[in-house]
C-alpha positions in Angstrom: -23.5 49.4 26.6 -21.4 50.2 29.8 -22.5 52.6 32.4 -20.2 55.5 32.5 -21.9 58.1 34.8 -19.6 57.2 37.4 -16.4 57.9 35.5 -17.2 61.0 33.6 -17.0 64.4 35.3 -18.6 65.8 32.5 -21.8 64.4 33.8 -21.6 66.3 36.9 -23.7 69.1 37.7 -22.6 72.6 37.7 -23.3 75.8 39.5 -21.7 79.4 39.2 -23.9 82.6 38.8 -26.8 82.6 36.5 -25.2 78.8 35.5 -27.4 76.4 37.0 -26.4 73.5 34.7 -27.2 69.4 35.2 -23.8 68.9 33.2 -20.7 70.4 32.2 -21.6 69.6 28.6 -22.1 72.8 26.0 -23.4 72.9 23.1 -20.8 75.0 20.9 -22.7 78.3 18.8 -22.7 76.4 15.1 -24.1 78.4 12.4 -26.4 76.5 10.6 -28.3 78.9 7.8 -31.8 78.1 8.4 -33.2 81.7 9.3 -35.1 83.6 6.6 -33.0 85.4 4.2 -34.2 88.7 6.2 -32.4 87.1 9.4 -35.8 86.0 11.0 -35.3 82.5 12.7 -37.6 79.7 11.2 -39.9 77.8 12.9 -37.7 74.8 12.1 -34.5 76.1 14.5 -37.1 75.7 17.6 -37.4 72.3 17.4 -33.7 72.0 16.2 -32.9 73.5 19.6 -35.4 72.0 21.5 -33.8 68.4 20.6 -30.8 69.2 22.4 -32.4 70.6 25.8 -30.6 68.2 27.1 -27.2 69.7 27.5 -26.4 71.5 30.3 -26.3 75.0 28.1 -27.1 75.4 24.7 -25.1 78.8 22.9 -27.4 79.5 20.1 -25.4 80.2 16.9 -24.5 83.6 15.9 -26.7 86.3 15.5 -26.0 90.0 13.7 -26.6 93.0 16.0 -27.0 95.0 12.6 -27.3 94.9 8.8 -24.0 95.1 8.1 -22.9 92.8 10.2 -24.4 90.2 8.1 -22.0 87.5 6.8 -23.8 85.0 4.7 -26.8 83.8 3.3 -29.7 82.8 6.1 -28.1 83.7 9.4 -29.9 84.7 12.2 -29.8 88.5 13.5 -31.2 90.1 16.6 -31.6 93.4 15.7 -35.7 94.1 14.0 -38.9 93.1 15.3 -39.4 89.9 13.6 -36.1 88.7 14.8 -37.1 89.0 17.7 -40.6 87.4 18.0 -38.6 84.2 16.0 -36.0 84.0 19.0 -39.2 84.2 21.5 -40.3 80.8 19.9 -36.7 79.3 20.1 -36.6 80.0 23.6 -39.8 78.8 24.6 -39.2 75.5 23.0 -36.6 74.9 24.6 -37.3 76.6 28.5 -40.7 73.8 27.5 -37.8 70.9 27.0 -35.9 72.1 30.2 -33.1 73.5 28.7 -31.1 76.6 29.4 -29.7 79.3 26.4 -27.5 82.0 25.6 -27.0 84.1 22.6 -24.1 84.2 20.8 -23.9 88.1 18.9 -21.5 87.9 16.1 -20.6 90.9 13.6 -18.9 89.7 10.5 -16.9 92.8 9.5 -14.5 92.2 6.6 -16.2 88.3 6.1 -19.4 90.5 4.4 -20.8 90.8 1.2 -23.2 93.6 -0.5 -25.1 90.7 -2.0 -25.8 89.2 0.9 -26.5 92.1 2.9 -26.9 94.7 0.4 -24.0 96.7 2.4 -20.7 97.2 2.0 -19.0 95.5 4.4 -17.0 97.5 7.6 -13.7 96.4 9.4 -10.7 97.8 11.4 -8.8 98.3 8.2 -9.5 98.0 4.3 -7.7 94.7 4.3 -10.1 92.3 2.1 -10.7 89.0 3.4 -8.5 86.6 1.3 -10.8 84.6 -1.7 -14.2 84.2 -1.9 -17.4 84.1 0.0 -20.0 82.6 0.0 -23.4 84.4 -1.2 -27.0 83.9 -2.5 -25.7 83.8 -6.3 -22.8 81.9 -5.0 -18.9 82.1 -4.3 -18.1 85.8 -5.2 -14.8 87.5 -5.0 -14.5 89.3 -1.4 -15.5 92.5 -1.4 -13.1 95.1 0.5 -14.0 96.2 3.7 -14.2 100.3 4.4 -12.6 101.2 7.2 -14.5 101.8 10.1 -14.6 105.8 11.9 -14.4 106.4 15.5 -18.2 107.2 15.2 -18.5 103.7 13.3 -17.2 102.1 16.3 -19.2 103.9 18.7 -22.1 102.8 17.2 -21.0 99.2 16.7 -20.7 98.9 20.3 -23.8 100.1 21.1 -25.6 97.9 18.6 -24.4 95.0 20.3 -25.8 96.2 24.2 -29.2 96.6 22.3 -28.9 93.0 20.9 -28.0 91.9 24.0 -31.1 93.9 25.9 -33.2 91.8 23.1 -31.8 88.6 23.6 -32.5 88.8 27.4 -36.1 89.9 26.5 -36.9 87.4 24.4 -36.0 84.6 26.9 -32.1 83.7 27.1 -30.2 83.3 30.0 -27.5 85.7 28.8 -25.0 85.8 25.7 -21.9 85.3 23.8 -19.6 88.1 22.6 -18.0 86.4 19.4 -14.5 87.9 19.7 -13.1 85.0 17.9 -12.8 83.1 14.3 -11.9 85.7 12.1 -15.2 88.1 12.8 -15.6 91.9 13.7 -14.1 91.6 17.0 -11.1 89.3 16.1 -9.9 91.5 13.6 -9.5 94.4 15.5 -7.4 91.9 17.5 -4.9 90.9 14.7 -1.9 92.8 13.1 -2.8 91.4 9.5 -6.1 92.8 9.9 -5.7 95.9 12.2 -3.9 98.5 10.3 -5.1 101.4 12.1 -2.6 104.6 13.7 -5.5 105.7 16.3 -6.5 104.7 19.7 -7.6 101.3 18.2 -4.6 100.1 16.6 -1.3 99.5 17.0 -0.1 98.6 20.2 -2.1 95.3 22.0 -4.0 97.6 24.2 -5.1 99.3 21.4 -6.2 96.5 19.5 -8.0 94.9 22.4 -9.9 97.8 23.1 -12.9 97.2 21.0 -13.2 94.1 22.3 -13.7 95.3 25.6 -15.3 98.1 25.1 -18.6 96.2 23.4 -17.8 93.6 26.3 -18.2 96.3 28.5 -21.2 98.1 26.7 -23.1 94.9 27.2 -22.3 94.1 30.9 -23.3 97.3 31.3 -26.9 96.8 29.6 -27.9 93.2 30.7 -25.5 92.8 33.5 -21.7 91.0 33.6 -23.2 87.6 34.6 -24.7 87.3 31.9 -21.9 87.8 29.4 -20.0 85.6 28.3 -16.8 85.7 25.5 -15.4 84.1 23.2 -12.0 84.5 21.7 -9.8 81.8 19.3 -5.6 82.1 19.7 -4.0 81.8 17.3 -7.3 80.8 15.4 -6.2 81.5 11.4 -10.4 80.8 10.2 -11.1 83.9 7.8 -7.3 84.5 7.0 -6.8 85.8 10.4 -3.0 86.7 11.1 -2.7 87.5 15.0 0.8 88.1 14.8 1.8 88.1 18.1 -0.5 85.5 20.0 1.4 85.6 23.0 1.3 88.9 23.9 -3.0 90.1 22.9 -4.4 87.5 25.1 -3.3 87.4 28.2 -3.8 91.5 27.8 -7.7 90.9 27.0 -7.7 88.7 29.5 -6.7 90.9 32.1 -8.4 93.7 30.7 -11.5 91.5 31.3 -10.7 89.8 34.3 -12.4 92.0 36.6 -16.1 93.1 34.8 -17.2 89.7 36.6 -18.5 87.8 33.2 -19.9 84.6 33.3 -17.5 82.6 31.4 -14.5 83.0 28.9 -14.7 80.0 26.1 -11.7 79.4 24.5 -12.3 77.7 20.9 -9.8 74.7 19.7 -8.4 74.4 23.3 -5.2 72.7 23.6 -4.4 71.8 27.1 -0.4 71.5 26.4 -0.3 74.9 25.1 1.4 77.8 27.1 -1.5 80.0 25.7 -3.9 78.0 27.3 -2.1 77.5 30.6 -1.5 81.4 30.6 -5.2 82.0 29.9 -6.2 79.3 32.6 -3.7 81.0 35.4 -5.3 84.7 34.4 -8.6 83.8 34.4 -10.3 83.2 37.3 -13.7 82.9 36.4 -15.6 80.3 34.5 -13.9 78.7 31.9 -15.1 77.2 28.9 -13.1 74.9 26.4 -13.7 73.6 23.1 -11.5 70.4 22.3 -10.2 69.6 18.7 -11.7 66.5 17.5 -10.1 66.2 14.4 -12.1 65.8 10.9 -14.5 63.3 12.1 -16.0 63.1 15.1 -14.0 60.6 17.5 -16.2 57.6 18.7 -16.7 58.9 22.3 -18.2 62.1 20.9 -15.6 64.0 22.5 -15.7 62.8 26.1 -12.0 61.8 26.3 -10.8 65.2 25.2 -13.6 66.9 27.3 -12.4 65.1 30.6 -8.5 66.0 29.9 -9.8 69.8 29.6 -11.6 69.6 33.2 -8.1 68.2 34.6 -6.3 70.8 32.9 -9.1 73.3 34.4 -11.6 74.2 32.4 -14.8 74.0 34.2 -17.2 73.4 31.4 -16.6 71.8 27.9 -18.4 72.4 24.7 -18.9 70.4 22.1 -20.3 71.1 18.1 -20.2 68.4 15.9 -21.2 65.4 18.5 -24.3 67.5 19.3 -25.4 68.3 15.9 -25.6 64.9 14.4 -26.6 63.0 18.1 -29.5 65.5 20.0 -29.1 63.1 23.2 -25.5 63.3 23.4 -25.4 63.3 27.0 -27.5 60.2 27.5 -24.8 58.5 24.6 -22.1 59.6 26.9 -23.8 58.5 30.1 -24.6 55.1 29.1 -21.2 54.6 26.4 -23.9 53.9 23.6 -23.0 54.8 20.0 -23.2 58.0 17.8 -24.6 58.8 14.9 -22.1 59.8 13.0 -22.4 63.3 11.2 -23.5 63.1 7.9 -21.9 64.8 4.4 -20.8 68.1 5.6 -23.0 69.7 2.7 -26.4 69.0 4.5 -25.1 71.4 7.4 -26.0 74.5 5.1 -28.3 73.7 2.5 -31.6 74.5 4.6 -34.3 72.0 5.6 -34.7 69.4 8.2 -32.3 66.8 6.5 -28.8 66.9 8.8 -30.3 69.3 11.0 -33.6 68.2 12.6 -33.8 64.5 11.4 -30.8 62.8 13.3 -32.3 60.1 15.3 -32.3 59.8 19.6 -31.2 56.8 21.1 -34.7 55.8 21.9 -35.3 55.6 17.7 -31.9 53.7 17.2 -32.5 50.8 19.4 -34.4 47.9 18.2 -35.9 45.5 20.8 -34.5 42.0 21.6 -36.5 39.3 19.9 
C-alpha cells in the first residue's frame, strides 16, 4: 500500500458555515429500503450510518415530508412521531462515531403508487411516469398522477419546512432539498412533465418556482446555512424530459444564488460540460459534485474523478457506491489500499444486514504477516 495523503486534496479539511468537515469526501443520499413499511427507520440504519462516520459529511438518504410523497416500499419519512424518535437514534450513533449529517427530504410525486402508500399519487401534471414501479406486491403498472392545486402546492411547501424543523430537532446538521432525479421537485422543472398554464408552468421561471419556493420555505424555518440542494441536468432517471437544460438551470441557480444555502450538489457532474461550467461560474457558494463512475465502481473508489472535480471547482465531492460497499473509504483512499467491491446489486434493496451493514473495514480485511 502507498501513502497517498499527500497527493489527494480530497483528504483535506474543509470549512464553510455550519461545514466543519475533516475531508472533502461525501457520502451521496442512497436509498436503501430498510425503514419499516410505516416509514420509521430501523435500528439496523444507525449502525449502517454509524460505519461511515468517517466521511467528512454523511447525506442520509431520502426521506418523505408526507404520505403522499411516498415512493416505494421501506423508505424513510420525517413527517410522524415515530419517524422521528428512529432518526434521533441515527443521529446519535453517528454524533457518538464523530460524524456529521444532513437530511436529504425527497417527495416522489408522479414516481408513487396507492399500494405503497395507500394515496394516489400528486405531480405538476397528470403525466404518468413511463412503466412500472416497484411496490409491496411487486412491479405494478404506474399509476397516473392528479394534478396538483395551487392549495396542493402551498401545502407541499410547507410540509417540507416542518420536515426540515424535525430533522434539525432530532440531531442533523441541516438538509437536502431533492430537486433532482425525476422526484416532485424535478418535475415541476421539466417540459415533459410540467404541463401546467398557471404561475407554475410554462415559462422557466415558472417552472423553477416551486423549487424555490420550498427552498425558500425551509431557509426560512431552519435557517439558509443549513440548506442545501440538489438538482440533476439533464438527469433522464424516472423518464424525466427537461427539454431545455440549458436554459432552467442557470435560472434556478440565480434564483437561488442569493438565500445564502450551504451548498448546491450537482449529481453525475461532468467537468467538460458547459452546464457544469455555467453552474460553477453562477454559483458562488459551496459546491458539491457527484462524479460518474461508470457501472462498477473504478478501483480508486472514485478518487481520480473526485480530484478532477476539485480542479474544475467543486469544493466537496460525493461519492455512493465506494461508500456503501467500503465503510472506511477514506482510510482506503488515504493509504491507496483496496476496495471491497460492491456486491450483486439486488442486496442493496432486499432488507437486512447482508450488503448493507456487513461489508468489512480495512482492519477485518488484512491478515497479519506470518
Amino acid at each position: 500500500m502507498t501513502n497517498t495523503a499527500a497527493a489527494s486534496p480530497l483528504l483535506q479539511p474543509f470549512r464553510s458555515g455550519v461545514l466543519d468537515l475533516p475531508n472533502r469526501l461525501v457520502m451521496a443520499p442512497m436509498t436503501r429500503n430498510r425503514a419499516a413499511s410505516d416509514g420509521v427507520p430501523l435500528p439496523l440504519m444507525a449502525t449502517y450510518y454509524a460505519q461511515r462516520a468517517s466521511a467528512g459529511l454523511i447525506i442520509a438518504e431520502a426521506a418523505t415530508p408526507n404520505a403522499v410523497g411516498q415512493t416505494y416500499p421501506n423508505i424513510t419519512a420525517i413527517h410522524g412521531a415515530a419517524h422521528v424518535a428512529g432518526w434521533r437514534r441515527v443521529t446519535g450513533a453517528v454524533r457518538d462515531a464523530g460524524g456529521r449529517m444532513f437530511l436529504q427530504i425527497q417527495h416522489g410525486g408522479r414516481v408513487g403508487h396507492p399500494a405503497t402508500s395507500g394515496l394516489a399519487p400528486v405531480a405538476p401534471s397528470a403525466v404518468p411516469l413511463p412503466g412500472t414501479i416497484f411496490t409491496p406486491d411487486g412491479h405494478r403498472p404506474a399509476a397516473v398522477p392528479r394534478a396538483m392545486t395551487p392549495a396542493e402546492i402551498r401545502a407541499t411547501v410547507a410540509d417540507f419546512a416542518d420536515a426540515a424543523r424535525n430533522a434539525i430537532a432530532v440531531g442533523f446538521a441541516g438538509v437536502e432539498v431533492h430537486a433532482a432525479n425525476g422526484y416532485l421537485l424535478h418535475q415541476f422543472l421539466g417540459q415533459g412533465t410540467n404541463r401546467r398554464t398557471d404561475a407554475y408552468g410554462g415559462s422557466v421561471a415558472g417552472r423553477i418556482r416551486f423549487v424555490v419556493e420550498v427552498v425558500q420555505a425551509v431557509a426560512a424555518a431552519i435557517g439558509p446555512e443549513r440548506v442545501g440542494v440538489r438538482v440533476s441536468p439533464g438527469g433522464t432517471a424516472n423518464g424525466m424530459d427537461e427539454g431545455d437544460t440549458d436554459a432552467i438551470y442557470p435560472a434556478l441557480v440565480d434564483a437561488l444564488a442569493g438565500e445564502g444555502l450551504a451548498y448546491l450538489h450537482v449529481v453525475h457532474a461532468d467537468p467538460d460540460t458547459e452546464v457544469f461550467k455555467e453552474i460553477r461560474r453562477r454559483w458562488h457558494g459551496v459546491l458539491i459534485a457527484n462524479p460518474v463512475l461508470g457501472d462498477t465502481v473504478p478501483d480508486d473508489g472514485g478518487r481520480r474523478a473526485g480530484e478532477r472535480l476539485l480542479a474544475a471547482g467543486a469544493d466537496l465531492v460525493a461519492l455512493g457506491r465506494p461508500f456503501l460497499a467500503n465503510p472506511d473509504l477514506v482510510d482506503r483512499i488515504r493509504l491507496g489500499a483496496p476496495l471491497n467491491p460492491v456486491r450483486d446489486r439486488y442486496l442493496m434493496y432486499v432488507g437486512g444486514p447482508t450488503g448493507y451493514t456487513d461489508y468489512p473495514a480495512l482492519a477485518e480485511t488484512l491478515v497479519p504477516a506470518s
